[in-house]
VOPAGU-2260 file (C-alpha; in pm, 1 decimal, decimal comma):
REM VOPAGU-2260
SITE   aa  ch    i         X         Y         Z
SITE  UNK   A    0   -3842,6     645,7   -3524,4
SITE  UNK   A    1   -3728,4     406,0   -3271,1
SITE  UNK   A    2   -3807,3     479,4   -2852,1
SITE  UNK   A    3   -3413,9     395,4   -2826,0
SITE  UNK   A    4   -3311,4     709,2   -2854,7
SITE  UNK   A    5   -2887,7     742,1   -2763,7
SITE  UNK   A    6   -2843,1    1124,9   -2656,4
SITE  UNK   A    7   -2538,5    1353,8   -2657,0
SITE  UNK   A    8   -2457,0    1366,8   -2321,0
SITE  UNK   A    9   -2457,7    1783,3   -2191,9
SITE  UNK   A   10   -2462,5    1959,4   -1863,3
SITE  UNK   A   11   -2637,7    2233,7   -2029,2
SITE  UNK   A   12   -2933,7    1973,2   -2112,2
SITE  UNK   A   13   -3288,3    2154,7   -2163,3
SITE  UNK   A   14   -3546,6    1928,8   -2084,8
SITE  UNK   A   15   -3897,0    1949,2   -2290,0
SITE  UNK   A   16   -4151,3    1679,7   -2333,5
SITE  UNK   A   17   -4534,3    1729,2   -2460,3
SITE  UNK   A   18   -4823,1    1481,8   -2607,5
SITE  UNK   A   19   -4814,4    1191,1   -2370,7
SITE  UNK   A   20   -5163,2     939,7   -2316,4
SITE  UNK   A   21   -5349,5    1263,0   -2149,4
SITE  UNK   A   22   -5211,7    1568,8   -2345,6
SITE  UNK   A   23   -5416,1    1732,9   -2561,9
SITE  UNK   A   24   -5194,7    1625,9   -2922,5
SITE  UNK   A   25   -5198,2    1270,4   -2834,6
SITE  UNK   A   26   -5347,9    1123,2   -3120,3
SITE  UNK   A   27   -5514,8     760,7   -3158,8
SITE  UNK   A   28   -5395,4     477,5   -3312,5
SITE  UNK   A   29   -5570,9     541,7   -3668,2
SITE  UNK   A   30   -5458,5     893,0   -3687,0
SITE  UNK   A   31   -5284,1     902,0   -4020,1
SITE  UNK   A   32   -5044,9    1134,9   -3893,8
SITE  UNK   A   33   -4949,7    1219,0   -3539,4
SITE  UNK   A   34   -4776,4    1572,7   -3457,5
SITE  UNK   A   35   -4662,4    1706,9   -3160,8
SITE  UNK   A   36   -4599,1    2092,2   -3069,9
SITE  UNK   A   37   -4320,9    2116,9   -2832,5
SITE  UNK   A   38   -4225,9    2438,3   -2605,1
SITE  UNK   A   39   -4069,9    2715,7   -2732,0
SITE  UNK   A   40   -3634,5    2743,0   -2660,3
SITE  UNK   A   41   -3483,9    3034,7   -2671,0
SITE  UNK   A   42   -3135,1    3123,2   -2758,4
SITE  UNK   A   43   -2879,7    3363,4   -2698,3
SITE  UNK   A   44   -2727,0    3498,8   -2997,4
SITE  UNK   A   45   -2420,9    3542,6   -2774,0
SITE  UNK   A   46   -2426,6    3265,9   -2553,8
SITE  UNK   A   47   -2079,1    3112,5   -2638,2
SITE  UNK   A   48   -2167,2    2791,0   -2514,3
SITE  UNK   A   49   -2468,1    2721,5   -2725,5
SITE  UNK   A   50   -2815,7    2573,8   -2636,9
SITE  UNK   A   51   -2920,6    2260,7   -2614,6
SITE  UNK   A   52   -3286,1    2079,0   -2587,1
SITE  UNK   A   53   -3401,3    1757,2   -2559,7
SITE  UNK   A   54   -3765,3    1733,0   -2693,2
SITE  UNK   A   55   -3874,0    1387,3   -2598,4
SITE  UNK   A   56   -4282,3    1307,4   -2786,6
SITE  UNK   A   57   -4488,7    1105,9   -2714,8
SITE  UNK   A   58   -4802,3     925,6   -2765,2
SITE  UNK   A   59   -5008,4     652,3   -2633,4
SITE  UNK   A   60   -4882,1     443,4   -2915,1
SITE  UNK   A   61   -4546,7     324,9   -2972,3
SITE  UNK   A   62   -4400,6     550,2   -3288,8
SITE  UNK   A   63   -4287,6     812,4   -3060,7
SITE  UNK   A   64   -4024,4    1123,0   -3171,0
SITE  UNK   A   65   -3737,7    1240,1   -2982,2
SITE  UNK   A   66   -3435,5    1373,8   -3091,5
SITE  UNK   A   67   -3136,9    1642,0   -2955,4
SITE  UNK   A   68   -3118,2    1995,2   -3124,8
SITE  UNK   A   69   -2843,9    2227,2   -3113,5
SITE  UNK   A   70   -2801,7    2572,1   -3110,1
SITE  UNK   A   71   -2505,8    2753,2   -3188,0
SITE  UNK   A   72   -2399,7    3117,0   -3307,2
SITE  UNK   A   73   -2087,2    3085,2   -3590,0
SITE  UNK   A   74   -1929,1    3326,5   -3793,6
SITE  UNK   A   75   -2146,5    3278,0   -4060,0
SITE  UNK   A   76   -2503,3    3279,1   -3844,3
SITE  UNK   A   77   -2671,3    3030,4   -3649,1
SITE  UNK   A   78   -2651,2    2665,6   -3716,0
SITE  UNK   A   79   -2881,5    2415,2   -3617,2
SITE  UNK   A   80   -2762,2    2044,7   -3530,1
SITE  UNK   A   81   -2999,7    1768,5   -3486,8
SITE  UNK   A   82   -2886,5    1420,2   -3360,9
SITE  UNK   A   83   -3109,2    1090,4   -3335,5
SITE  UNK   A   84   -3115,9     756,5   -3276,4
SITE  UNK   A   85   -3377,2     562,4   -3547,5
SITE  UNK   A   86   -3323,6     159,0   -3585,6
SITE  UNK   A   87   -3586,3     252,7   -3887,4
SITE  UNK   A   88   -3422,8     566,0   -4096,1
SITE  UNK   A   89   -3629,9     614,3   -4414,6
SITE  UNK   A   90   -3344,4     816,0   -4598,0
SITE  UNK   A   91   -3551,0     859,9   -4947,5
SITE  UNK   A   92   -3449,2    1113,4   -5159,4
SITE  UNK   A   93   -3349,2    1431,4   -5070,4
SITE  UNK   A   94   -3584,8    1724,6   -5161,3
SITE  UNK   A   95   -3896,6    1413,3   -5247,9
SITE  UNK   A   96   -4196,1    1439,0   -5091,5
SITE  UNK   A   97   -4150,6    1362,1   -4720,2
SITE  UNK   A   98   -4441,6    1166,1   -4630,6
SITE  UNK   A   99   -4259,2     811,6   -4712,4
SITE  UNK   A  100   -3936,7     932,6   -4588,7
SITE  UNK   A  101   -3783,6    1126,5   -4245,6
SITE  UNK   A  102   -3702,6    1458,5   -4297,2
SITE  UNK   A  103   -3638,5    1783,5   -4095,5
SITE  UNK   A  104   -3751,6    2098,0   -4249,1
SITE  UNK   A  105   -3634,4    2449,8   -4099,6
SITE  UNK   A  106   -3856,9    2729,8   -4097,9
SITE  UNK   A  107   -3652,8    3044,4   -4102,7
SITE  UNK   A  108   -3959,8    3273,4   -4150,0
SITE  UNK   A  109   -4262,9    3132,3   -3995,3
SITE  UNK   A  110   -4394,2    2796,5   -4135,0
SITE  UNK   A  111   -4611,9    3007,7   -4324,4
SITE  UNK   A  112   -4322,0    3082,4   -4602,9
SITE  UNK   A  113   -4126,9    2821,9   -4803,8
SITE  UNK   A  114   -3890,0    2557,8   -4591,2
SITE  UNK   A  115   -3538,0    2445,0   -4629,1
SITE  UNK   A  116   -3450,4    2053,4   -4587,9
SITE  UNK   A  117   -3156,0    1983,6   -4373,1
SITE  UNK   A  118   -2928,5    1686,2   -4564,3
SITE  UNK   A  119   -2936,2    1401,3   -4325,1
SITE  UNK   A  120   -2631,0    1207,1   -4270,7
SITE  UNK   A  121   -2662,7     805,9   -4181,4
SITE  UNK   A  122   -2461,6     703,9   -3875,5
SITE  UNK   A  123   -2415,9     410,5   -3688,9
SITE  UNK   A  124   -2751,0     380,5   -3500,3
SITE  UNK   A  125   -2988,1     700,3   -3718,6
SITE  UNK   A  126   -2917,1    1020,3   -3824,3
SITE  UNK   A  127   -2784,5    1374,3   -3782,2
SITE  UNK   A  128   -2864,1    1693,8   -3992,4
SITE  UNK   A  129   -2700,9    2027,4   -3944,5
SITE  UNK   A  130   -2829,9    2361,1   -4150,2
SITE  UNK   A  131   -2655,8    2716,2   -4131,4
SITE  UNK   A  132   -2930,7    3009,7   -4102,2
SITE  UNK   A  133   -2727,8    3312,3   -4227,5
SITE  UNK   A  134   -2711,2    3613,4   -4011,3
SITE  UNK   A  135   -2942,4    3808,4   -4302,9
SITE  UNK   A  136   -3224,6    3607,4   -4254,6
SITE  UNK   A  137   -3233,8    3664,7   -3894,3
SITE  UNK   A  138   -3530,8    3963,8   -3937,2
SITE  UNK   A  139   -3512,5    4077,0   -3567,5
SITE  UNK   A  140   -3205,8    4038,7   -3395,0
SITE  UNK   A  141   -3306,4    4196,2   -2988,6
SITE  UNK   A  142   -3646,4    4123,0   -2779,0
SITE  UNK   A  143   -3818,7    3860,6   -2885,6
SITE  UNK   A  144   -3581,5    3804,8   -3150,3
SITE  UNK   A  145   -3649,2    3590,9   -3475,4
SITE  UNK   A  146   -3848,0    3292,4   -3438,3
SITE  UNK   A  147   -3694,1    2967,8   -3663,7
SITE  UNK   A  148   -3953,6    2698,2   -3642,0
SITE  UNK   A  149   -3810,4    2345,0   -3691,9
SITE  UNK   A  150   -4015,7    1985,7   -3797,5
SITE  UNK   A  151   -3892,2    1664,1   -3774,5
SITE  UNK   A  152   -4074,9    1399,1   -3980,3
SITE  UNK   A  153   -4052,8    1034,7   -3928,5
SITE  UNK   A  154   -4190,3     775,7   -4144,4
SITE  UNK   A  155   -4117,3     426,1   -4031,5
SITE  UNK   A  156   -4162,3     114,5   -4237,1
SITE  UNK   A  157   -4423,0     -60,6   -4031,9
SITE  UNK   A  158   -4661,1     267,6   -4108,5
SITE  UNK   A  159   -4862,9      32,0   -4370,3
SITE  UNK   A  160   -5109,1     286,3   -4362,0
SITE  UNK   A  161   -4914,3     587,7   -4496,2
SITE  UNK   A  162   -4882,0     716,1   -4108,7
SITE  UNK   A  163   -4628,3     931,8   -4003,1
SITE  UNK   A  164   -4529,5    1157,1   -3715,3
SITE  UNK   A  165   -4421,5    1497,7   -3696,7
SITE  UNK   A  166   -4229,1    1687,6   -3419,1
SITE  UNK   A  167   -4272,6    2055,9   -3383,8
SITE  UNK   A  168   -4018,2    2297,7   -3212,7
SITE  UNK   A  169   -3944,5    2669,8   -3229,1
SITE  UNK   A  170   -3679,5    2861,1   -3136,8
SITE  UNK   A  171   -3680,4    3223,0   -3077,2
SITE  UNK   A  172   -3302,7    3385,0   -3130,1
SITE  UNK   A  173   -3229,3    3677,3   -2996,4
SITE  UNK   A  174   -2940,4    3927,3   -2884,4
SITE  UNK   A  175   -3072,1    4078,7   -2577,4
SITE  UNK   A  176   -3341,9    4344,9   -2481,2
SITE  UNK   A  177   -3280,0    4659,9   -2740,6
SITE  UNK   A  178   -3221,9    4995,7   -2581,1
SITE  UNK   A  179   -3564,3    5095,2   -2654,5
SITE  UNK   A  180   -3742,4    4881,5   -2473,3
SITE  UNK   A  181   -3467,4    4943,8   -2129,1
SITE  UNK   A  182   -3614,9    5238,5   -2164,7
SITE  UNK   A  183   -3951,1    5215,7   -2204,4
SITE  UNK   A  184   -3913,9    4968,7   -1890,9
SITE  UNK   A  185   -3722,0    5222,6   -1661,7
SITE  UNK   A  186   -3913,4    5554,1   -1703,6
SITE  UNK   A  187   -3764,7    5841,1   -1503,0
SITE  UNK   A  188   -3921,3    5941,5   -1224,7
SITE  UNK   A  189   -3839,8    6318,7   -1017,7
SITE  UNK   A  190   -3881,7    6303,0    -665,1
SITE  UNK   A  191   -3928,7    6631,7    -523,8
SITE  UNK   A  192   -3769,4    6776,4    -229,4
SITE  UNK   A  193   -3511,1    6454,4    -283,1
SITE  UNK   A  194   -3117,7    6504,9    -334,8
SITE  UNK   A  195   -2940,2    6302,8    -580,2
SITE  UNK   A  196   -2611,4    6263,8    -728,6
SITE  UNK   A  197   -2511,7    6465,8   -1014,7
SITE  UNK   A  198   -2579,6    6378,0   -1325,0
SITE  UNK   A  199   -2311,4    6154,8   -1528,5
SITE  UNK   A  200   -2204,9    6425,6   -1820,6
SITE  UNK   A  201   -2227,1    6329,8   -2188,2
SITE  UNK   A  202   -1829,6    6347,9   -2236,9
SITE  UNK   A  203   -1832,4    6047,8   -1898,1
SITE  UNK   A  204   -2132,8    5872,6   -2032,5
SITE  UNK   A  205   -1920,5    5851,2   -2379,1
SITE  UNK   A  206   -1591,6    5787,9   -2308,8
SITE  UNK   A  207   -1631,5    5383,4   -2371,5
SITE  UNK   A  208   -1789,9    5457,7   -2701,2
SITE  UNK   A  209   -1549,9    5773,3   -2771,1
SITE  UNK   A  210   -1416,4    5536,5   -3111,2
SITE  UNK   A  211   -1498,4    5227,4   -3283,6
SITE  UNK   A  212   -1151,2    5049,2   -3127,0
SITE  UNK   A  213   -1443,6    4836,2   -2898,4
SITE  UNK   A  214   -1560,5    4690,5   -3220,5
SITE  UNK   A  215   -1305,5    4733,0   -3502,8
SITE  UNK   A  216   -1300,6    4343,4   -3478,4
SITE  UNK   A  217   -1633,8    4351,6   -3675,5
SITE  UNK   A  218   -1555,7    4439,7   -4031,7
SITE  UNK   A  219   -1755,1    4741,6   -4059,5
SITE  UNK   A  220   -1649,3    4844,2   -4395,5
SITE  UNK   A  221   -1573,5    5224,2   -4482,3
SITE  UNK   A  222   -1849,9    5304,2   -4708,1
SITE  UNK   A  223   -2096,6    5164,4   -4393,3
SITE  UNK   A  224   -2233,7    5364,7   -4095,4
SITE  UNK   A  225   -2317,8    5202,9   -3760,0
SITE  UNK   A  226   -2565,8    5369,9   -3512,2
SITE  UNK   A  227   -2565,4    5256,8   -3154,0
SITE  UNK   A  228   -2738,9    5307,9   -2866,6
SITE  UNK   A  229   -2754,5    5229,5   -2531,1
SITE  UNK   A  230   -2989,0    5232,0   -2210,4
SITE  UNK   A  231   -2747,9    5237,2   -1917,0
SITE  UNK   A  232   -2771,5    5153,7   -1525,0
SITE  UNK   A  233   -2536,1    5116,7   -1239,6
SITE  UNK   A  234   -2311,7    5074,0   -1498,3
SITE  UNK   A  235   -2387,3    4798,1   -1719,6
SITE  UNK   A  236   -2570,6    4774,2   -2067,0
SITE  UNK   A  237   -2907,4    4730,6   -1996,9
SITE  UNK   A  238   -3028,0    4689,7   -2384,4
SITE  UNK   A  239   -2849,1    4810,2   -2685,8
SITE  UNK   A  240   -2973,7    4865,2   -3044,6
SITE  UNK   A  241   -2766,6    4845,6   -3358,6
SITE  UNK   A  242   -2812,1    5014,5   -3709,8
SITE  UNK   A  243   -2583,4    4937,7   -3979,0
SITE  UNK   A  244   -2638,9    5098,8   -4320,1
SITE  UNK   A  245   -2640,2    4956,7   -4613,4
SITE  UNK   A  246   -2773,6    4683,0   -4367,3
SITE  UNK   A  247   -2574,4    4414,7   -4239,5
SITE  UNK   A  248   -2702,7    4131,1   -3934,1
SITE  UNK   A  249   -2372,4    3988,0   -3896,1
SITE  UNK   A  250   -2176,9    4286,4   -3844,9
SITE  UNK   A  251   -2473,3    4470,4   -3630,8
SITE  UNK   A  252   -2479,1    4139,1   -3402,4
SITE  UNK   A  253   -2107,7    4162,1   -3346,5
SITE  UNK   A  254   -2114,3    4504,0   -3271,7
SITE  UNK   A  255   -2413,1    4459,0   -3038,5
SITE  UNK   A  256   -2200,4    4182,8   -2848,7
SITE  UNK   A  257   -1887,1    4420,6   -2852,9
SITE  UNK   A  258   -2154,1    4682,5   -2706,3
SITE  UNK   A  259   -2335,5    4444,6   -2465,0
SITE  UNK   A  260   -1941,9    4371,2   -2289,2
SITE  UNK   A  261   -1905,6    4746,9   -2202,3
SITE  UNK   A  262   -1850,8    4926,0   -1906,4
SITE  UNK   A  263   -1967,4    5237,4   -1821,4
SITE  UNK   A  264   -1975,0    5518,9   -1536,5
SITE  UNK   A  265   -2257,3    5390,5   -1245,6
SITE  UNK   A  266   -2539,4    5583,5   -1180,8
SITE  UNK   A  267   -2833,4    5487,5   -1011,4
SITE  UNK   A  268   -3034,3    5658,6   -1296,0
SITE  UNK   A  269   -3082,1    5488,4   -1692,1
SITE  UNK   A  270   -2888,2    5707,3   -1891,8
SITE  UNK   A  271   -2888,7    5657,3   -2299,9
SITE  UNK   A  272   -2607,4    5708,7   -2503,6
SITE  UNK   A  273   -2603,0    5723,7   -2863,3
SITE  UNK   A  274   -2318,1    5732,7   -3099,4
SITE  UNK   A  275   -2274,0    5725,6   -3480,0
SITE  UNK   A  276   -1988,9    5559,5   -3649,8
């Protein structure tokens, strides 16, 4: 893969570089293969706008890997875009072994179970690759999410000795922070002797939740049951958990986001409110 790397131009640009002469994955010039672990991204299963990260490689050599991922949330789950510039694309045949050829692999669970090859497309000056991850294979949808871990491998044709490179990225994908955990991270505390406000009541605390109109744009079908709840403060959604049985990621994530835009009575205390639908 070629230094000359053209890049989408984006004010949301996430800069993240590793390797390098001095890091610690540098590898020497007779290393059959050179890989590089890049930081970890993280993305916003609600964030509109995407995410974006530019994970420049490099070694004290001259193959070095770079390449533009995207990260957006569509109807269908969460697709992953990759765009490069290569004056050397090895194409080969799609779903061969990848050591004579580039590649990207996506790791949807772990790189421990079985990849999926994104089909690369030729363009003008490289390559671009884009793969769907469907909203059921998302295993954790709030906290720290589901982790997708993505390679890129390049194999150029001046590699005489079989050497190729290998660029490492994961993405964690997440909602938000689940209600549970708001909670766990604002226990109550009683100050005696102090006077407070009066308690919110559960008919208050309710009212935005009274009926499923708030989400009734998500398709939960008539047979299903949705369980929410929520760890409120000052107002606001402070995590929210979503249960949808027979189980369903795509409509639990749009009813978390329906959830997440809420507003609610303010209190200076976390109240929880559950409601089944």
């Amino acid at each position: 893969m070629s230094t000359k790397l053209g890049m989408l131009a984006a004010a949301a640009l996430v800069a993240a570089g590793c390797g390098g002469g001095n890091g610690k994955d540098a590898a020497s010039p007779n290393a059959k293969n050179i890989t590089h672990q890049c930081v970890a991204h993280e993305h916003d299963l609600h964030d509109e706008d995407g995410h974006e990260a530019y994970v420049p490689c490099s070694t004290s050599g001259k193959h070095d890997l770079s390449g533009l991922i995207k990260i957006n949330t569509v109807p269908e789950g969460v697709e992953i875009s990759i765009h490069a510039t290569d004056d050397d694309f090895n194409e080969g045949t799609f779903g061969s072994d990848i050591k004579g050829r580039d590649a990207i692999i996506v790791y949807p669970k772990g790189r421990e179970k079985k990849g999926v090859e994104v089909p690369l497309k030729k363009t003008k000056d490289g390559y671009s690759g884009t793969k769907i991850i469907p909203f059921e294979e998302l295993e954790k949808l709030t906290d720290e999410g589901t982790k997708i871990d993505i390679s890129i491998h390049d194999h150029d044709d001046d590699h005489k000795d079989g050497r190729h490179e290998e660029l490492k990225v994961s993405v964690a994908i997440s909602s938000g922070k689940s209600c549970e955990k708001a909670m766990d991270e604002n226990p109550q505390t009683i100050e005696m002797g102090k006077k407070g406000t009066p308690d919110l009541t559960d008919a208050q605390l309710g009212a935005p939740m009274k009926s499923s109109a708030f989400f009734q744009h998500c398709g939960l079908s008539d047979s299903a049951n949705a369980e929410i709840c929520v760890a409120v403060k000052k107002g606001k959604p402070l995590g929210v958990s979503v249960k949808v049985s027979p189980s369903n990621n795509k409509v639990a994530a749009c009813i978390d986001k329906a959830t997440r835009k809420l507003s609610f009575p303010s209190s200076e205390k976390l109240d929880v409110v559950k409601q089944k639908f």
